[in-house]
C-alpha positions as a printed NumPy array, in Angstrom:
array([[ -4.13 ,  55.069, -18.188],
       [ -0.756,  54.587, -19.935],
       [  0.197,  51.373, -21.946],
       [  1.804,  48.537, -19.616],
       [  5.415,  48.19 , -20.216],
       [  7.52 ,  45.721, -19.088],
       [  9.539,  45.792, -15.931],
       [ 12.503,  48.374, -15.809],
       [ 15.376,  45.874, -15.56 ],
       [ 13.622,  42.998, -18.284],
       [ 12.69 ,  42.738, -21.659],
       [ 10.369,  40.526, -23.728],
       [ 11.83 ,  38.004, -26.046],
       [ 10.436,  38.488, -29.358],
       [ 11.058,  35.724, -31.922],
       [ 14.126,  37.169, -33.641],
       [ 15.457,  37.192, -30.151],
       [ 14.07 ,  34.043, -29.21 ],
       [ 15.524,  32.183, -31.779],
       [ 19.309,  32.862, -30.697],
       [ 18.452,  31.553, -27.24 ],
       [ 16.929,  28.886, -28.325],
       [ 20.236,  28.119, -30.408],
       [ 22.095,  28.158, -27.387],
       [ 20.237,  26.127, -25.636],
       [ 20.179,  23.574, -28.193],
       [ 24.216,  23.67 , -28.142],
       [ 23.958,  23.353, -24.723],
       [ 21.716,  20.898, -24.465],
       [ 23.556,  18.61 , -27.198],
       [ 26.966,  19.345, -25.312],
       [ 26.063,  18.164, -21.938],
       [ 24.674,  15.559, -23.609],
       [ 27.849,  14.155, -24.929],
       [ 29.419,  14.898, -22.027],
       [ 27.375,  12.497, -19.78 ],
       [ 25.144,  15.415, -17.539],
       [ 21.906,  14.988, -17.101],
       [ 19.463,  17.9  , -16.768],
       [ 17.637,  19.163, -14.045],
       [ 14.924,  21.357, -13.118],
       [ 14.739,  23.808,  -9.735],
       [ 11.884,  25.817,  -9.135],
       [ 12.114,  29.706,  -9.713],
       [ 12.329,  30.337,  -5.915],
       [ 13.811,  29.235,  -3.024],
       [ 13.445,  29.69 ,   0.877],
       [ 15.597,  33.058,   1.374],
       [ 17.73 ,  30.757,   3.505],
       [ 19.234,  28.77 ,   0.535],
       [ 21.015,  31.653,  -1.077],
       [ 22.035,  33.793,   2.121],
       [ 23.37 ,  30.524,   3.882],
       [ 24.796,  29.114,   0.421],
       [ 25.646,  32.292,  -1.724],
       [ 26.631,  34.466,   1.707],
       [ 24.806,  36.686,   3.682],
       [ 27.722,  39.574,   2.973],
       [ 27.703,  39.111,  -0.965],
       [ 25.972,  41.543,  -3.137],
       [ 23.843,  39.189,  -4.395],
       [ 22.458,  38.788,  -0.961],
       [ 22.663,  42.204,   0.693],
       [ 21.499,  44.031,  -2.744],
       [ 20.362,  42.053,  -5.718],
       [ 17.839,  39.189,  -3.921],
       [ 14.451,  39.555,  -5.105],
       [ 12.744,  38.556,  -2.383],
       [  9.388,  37.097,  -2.493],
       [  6.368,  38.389,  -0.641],
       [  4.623,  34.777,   0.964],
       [  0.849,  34.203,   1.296],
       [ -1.158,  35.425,   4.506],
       [ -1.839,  31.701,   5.661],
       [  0.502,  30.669,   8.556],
       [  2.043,  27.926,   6.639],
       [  2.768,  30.474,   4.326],
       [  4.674,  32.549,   6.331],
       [  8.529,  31.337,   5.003],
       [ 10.432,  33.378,   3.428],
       [ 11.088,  33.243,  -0.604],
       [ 13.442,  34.798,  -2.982],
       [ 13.805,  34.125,  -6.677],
       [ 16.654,  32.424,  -7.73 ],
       [ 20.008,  34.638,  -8.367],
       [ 21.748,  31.483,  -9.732],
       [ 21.527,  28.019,  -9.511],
       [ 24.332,  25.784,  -7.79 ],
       [ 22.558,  26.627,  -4.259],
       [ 19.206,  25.518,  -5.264],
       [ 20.628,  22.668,  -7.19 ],
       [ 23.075,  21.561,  -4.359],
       [ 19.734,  22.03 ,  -2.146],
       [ 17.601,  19.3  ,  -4.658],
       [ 21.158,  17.028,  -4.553],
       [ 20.689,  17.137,  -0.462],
       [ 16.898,  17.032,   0.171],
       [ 16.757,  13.942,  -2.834],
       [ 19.647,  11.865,  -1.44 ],
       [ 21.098,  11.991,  -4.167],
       [ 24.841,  11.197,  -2.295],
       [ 23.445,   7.581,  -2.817],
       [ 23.991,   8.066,  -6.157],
       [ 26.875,   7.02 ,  -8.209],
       [ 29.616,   9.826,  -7.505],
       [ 29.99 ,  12.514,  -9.542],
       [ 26.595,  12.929,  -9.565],
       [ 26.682,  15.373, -12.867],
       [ 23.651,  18.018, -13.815],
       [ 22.718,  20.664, -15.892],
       [ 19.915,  23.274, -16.007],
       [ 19.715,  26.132, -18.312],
       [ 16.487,  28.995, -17.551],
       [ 16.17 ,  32.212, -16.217],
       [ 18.014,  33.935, -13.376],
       [ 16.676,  36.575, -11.295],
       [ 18.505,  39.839,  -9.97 ],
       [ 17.793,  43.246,  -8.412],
       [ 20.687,  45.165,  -9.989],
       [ 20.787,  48.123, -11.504],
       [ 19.936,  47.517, -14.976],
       [ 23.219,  48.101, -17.823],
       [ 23.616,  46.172, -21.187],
       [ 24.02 ,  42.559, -20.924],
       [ 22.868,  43.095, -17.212],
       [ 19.075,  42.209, -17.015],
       [ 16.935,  41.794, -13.594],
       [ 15.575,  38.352, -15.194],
       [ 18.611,  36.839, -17.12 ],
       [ 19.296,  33.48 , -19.039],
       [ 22.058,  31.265, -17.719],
       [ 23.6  ,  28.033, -18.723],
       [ 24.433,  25.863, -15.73 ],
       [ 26.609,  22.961, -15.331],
       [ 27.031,  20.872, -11.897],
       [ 29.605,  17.657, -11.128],
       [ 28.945,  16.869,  -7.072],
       [ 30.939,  14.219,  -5.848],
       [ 34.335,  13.806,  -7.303],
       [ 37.25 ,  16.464,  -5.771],
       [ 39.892,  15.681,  -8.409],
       [ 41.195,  18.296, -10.293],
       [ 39.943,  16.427, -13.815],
       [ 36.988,  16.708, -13.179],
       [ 37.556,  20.776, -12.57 ],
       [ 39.157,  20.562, -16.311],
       [ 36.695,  18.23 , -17.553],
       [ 34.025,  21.621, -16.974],
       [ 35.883,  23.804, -17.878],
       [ 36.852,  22.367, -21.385],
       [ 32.867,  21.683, -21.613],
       [ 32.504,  25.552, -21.325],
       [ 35.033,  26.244, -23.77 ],
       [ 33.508,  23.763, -26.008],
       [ 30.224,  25.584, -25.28 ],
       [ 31.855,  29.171, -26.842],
       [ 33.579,  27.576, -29.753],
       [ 30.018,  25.703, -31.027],
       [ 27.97 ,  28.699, -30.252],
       [ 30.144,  30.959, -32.57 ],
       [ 32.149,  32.908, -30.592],
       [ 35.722,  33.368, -31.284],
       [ 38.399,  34.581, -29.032],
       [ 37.561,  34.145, -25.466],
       [ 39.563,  34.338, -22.715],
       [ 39.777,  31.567, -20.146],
       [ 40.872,  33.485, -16.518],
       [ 41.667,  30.733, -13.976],
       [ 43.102,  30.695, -10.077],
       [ 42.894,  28.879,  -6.664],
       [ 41.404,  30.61 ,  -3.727],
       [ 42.579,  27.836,  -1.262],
       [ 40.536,  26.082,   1.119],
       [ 40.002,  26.013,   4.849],
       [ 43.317,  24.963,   5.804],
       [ 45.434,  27.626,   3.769],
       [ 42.739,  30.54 ,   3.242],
       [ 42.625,  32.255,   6.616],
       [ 46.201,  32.392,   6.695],
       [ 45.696,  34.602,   3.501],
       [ 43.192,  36.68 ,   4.609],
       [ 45.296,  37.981,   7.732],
       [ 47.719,  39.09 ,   4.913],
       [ 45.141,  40.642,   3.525],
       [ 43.75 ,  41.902,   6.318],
       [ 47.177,  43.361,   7.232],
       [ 47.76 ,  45.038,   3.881],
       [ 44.176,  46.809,   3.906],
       [ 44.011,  48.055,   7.555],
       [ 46.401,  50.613,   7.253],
       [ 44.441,  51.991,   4.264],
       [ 41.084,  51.711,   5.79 ],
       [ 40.789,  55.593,   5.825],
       [ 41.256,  55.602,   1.917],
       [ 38.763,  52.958,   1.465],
       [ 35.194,  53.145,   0.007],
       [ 32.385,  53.161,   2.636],
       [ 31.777,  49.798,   1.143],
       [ 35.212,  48.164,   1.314],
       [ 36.066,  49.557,   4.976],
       [ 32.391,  47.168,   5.503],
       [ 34.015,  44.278,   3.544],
       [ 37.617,  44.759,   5.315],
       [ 35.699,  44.207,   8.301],
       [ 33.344,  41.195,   7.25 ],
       [ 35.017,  39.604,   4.609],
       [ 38.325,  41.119,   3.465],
       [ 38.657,  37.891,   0.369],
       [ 35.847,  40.111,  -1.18 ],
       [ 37.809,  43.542,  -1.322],
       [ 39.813,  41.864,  -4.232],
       [ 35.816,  41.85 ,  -6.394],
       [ 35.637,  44.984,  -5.608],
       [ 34.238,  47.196,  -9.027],
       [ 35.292,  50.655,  -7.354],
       [ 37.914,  52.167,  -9.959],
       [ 39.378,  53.772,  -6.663],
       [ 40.256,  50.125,  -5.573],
       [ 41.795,  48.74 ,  -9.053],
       [ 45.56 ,  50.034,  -7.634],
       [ 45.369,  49.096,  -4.324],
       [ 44.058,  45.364,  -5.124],
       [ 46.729,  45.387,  -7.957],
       [ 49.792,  45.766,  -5.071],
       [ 47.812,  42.921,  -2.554],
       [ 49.313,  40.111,  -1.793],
       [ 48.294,  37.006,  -4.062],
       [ 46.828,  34.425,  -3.103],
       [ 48.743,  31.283,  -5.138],
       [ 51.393,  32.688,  -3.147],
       [ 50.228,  31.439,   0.098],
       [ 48.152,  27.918,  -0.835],
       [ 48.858,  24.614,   1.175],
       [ 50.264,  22.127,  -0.131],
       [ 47.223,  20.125,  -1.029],
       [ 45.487,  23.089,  -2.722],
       [ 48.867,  23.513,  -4.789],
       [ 48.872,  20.245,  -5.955],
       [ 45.223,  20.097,  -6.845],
       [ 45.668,  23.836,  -9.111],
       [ 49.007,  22.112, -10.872],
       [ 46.947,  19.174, -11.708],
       [ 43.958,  21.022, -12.944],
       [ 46.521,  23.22 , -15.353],
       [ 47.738,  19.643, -16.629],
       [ 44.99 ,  18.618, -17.221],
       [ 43.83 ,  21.384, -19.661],
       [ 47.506,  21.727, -21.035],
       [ 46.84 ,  17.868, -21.946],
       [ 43.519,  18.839, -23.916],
       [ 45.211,  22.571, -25.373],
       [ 42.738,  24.967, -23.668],
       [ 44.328,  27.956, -22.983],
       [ 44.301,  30.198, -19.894],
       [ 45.438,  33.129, -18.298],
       [ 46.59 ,  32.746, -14.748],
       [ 44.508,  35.627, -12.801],
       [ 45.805,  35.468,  -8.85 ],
       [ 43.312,  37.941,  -8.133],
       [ 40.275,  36.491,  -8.98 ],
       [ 37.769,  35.041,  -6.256],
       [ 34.299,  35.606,  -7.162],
       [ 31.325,  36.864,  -6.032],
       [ 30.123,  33.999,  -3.468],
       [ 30.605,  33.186,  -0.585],
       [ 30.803,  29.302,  -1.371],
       [ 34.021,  28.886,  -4.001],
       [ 37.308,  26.965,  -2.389],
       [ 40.256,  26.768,  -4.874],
       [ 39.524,  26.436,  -8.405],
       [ 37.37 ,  29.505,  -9.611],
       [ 37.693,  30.542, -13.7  ],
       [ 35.984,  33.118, -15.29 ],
       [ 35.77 ,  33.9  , -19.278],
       [ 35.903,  37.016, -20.868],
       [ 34.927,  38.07 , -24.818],
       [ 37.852,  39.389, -26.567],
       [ 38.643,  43.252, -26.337],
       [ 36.821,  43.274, -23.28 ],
       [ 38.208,  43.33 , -19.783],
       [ 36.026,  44.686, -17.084],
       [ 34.249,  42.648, -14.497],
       [ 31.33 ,  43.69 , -15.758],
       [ 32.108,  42.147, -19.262],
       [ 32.585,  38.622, -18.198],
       [ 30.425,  36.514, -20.192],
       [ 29.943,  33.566, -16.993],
       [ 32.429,  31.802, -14.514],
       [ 32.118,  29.326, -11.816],
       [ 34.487,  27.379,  -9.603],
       [ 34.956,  24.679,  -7.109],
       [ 32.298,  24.441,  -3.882],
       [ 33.629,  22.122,  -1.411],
       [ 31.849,  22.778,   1.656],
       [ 28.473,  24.053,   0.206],
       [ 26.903,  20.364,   0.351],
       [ 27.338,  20.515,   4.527],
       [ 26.431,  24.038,   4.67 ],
       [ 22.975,  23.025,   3.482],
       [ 22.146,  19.963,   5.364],
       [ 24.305,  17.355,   3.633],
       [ 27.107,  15.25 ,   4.528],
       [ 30.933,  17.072,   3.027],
       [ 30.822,  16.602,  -0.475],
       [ 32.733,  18.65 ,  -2.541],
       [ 31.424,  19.883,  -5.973],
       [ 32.07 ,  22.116,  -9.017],
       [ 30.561,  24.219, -11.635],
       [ 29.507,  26.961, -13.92 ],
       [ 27.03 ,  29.537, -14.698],
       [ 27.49 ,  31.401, -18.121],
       [ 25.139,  33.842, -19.278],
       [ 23.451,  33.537, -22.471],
       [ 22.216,  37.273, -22.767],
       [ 26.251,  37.993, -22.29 ],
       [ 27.01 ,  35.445, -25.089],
       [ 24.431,  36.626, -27.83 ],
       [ 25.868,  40.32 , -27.074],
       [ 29.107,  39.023, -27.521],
       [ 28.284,  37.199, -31.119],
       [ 26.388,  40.461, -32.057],
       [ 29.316,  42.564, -31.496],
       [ 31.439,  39.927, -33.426],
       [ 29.275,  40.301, -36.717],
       [ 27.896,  36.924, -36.189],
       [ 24.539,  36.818, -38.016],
       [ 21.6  ,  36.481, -35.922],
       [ 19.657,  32.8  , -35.697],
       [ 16.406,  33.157, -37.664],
       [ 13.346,  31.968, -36.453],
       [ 11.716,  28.611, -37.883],
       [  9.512,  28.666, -41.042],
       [  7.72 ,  26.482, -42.402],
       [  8.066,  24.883, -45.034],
       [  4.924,  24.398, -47.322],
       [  1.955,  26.661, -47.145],
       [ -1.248,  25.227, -48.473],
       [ -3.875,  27.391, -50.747],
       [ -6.856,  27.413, -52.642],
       [ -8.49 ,  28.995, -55.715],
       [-11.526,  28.839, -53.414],
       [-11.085,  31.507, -50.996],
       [-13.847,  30.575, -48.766],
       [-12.957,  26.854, -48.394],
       [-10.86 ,  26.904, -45.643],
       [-11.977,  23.393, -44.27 ],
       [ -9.75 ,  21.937, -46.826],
       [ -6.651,  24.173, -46.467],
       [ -6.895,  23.511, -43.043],
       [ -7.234,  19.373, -43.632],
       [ -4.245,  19.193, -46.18 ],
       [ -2.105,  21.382, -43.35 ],
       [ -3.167,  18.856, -40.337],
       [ -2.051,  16.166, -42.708],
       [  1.274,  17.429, -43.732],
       [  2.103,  18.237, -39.923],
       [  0.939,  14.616, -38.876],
       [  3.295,  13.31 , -41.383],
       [  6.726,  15.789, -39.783],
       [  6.432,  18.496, -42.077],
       [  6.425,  21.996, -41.001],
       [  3.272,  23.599, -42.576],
       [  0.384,  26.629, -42.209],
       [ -2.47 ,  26.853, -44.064],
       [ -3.775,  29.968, -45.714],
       [ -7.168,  30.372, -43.224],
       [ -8.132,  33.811, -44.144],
       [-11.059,  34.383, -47.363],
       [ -7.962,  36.118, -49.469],
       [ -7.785,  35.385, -53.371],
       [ -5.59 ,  33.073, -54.649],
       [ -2.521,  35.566, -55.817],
       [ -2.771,  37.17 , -51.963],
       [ -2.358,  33.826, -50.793],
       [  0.433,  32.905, -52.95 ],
       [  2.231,  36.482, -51.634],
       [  1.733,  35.563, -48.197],
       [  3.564,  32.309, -48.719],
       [  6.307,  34.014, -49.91 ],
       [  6.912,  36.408, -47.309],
       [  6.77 ,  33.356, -44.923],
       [  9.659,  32.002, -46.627],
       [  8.422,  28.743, -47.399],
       [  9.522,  26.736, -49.735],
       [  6.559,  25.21 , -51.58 ],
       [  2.829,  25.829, -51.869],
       [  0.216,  23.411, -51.933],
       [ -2.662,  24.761, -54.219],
       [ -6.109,  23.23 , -53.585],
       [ -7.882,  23.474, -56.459],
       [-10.732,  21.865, -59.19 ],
       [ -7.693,  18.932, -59.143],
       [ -8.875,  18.007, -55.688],
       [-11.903,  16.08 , -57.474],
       [ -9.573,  13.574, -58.788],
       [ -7.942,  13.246, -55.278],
       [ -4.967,  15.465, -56.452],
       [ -3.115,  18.965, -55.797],
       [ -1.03 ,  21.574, -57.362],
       [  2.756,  21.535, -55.885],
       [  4.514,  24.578, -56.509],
       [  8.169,  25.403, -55.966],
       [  8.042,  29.259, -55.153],
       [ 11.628,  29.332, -56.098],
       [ 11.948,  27.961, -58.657],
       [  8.858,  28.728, -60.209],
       [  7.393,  25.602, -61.031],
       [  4.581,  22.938, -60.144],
       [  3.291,  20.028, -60.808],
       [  0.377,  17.668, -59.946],
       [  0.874,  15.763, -56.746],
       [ -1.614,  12.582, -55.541],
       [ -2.962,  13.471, -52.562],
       [ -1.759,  10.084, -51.492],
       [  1.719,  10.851, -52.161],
       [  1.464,  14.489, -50.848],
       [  3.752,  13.806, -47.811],
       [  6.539,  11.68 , -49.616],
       [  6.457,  13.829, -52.682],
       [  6.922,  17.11 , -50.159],
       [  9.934,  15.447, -48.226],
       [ 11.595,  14.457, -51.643],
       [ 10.901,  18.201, -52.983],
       [ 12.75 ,  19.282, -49.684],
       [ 15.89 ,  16.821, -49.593],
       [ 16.059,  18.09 , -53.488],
       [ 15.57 ,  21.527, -52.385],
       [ 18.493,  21.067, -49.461],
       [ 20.957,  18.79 , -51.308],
       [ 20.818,  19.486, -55.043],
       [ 18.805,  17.902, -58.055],
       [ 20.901,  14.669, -57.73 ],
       [ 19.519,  13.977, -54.712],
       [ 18.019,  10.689, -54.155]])
């Protein structure tokens, strides 16, 4: 029998790798923090309804990328499942089945964890992805549309990435948007014959959707279309002029894209995507969202209108790689405790438990391995200092060595904690340091 691999499509996250997510989603976490959103937990999957009522049962993400889950044999087991693609359905879903429209309005929420996707695997592209999510349901304003959007742009800049491109349009609503589609519709029929299989579907179904099209055969013919900011109401016009004063009042920058409507089925006028720099195809972006008005009703609430983001975080540590950022290492500790005595690991392991219950980051040396292997191995970790266990242990003290510089001393075993924090703000802030 071969060796199990993992799943075509994923990958495992080894520390090296780990450690960049888990920068991001201590940025993220911080940010949203300061920003006032509080986070939130879905489960991993949903009944299939959620996403093909609330994503769209015509988008690829429903017609080709749901993993769909296979329920138990019980008969109240019988619904059907799917993992989660992304997260504003399942979220708007928790925001509806919790009453949460009793809330304070904008009720605002975050989530960050992994997404789930039956596409065809590419870099940056994964079957089980990372994303960072931000929601604000309640408020229809066109601040609050900024007020995300700067909190993504924030979320770049802190991370480490340099140079990304905001992309930002209005798709209308339901008062303006189906006069746009005829227009649409009426620009596309003619060609229907010079159409994709796929497209003369979407032409049919859902012409908004031709302009997401990835075909390179489609890139002219979307190009000439007509644009949509060219036929919004009046209401939708005002709200996009707002939202760009808003963000001209704060300096974030943007490119006006008219072309740009998204994937889903559930955006209504503002949708924004961002893109690293140098890199311009849809497949590139690094995460996007937009404004979801009517998705609230469509799952069982009363209208409430709502906005938000995904952005990847596989996307965004590709994106810093290809930048030259250095990658996040991993935690190490910070003190390794030894012994002359190989074989008395009872007190190694004693002195560790007691530096850890005090907040230091320690391991102790718990294989039978001579005192100069022990010493090595402590330096390959990294750490800082080594705490040597030895004949001074009768009179209740310990070596302290500074593997870097070279030195040690004799420590109380009292004072082991303080004296190993002081060592450490020394070791962090100069030998003036108090």
């Amino acid at each position: 029998m071969s060796r199990p691999q993992a799943p075509r499509g994923t990958r495992d996250l080894l520390p090296a790798a780990r450690a960049g997510f888990g920068h991001l989603e201590s940025v993220a976490r911080d940010l949203t923090a300061r920003y006032g959103y509080q986070p939130i937990e879905t489960p991993l999957f949903e009944q299939a309804e959620v996403f093909e009522r609330g994503v769209g049962a015509v988008t690829d993400v429903v017609e080709k990328e749901l993993f769909r889950v296979q329920a138990g044999r019980g008969d109240t087991e019988r619904e059907r499942w799917a993992l989660r693609p992304e997260p504003t359905a399942g979220i708007v879903r928790a925001y509806v089945q919790h009453g949460m429209q009793t809330l304070p309005q904008p009720v605002k929420l975050t989530l960050t964890g992994p997404m789930f996707r039956y596409d065809r695997p590419q870099a940056g592209r994964y079957r089980q992805f990372w994303q960072f999510d931000v929601e604000a349901i309640g408020d229809a304003g066109p601040a609050i549309d900024a007020e995300i959007i700067e909190l993504a742009t924030r979320f770049y800049a802190e991370a480490g990435l340099t140079g990304v491109e905001l992309r930002l349009n209005s798709i209308g609503d339901r008062a303006c948007r189906p006069t746009y589609i005829e227009a649409l519709r009426a620009y596309f029929t003619p060609l229907a014959d010079d159409l994709p299989e796929l497209e003369r579907t979407r032409l049919a179904t859902s012409p908004l959707r031709l302009l997401d099209s990835k075909d390179a055969q489609m890139q002219p013919l979307i190009a000439a279309a007509p644009i949509i900011t060219d036929h919004l109401c009046d209401a939708c016009a005002m709200h996009f002029a707002g939202l760009r004063r808003h963000l001209d009042a704060v300096g974030v920058a943007y490119r006006l894209e008219p072309r740009l409507v998204r994937g889903l089925d559930y955006y209504t006028r503002t949708t924004f995507e961002f893109y690293p720099p140098e890199r311009d195809g849809q497949q590139d972006a690094l995460g996007g969202g937009g404004r979801y008005d009517g998705l609230v009703e469509l799952l069982g609430g009363k209208p409430t209108p709502g906005i938000g983001f995904g952005l990847g975080l596989d996307r965004v540590l590709l994106a810093l790689e290809r930048q030259g950022t250095p990658p996040i290492e991993a935690p190490r500790v910070a003190v390794v405790v030894v012994g002359a005595d190989p074989a008395d690991t009872v007190t190694r392991f004693r002195l560790a438990t007691r530096l850890r219950a005090g907040g230091i980051a320690a391991r102790a040396e718990l294989g039978e391995r001579k005192l100069g292997r022990q010493l090595e191995g402590a330096a390959r970790d990294g750490a800082h200092l080594a705490v040597i266990c030895g004949s001074e242990l009768d009179d209740g003290q310990v070596q302290l060595r500074d593997l870097e510089a070279g030195t040690q001393r004799l420590v109380a075993l009292d004072d082991l904690v303080r004296e190993v924090e002081r060592t450490q703000r020394q070791h962090r802030h100069g030998p003036d340091a108090q």
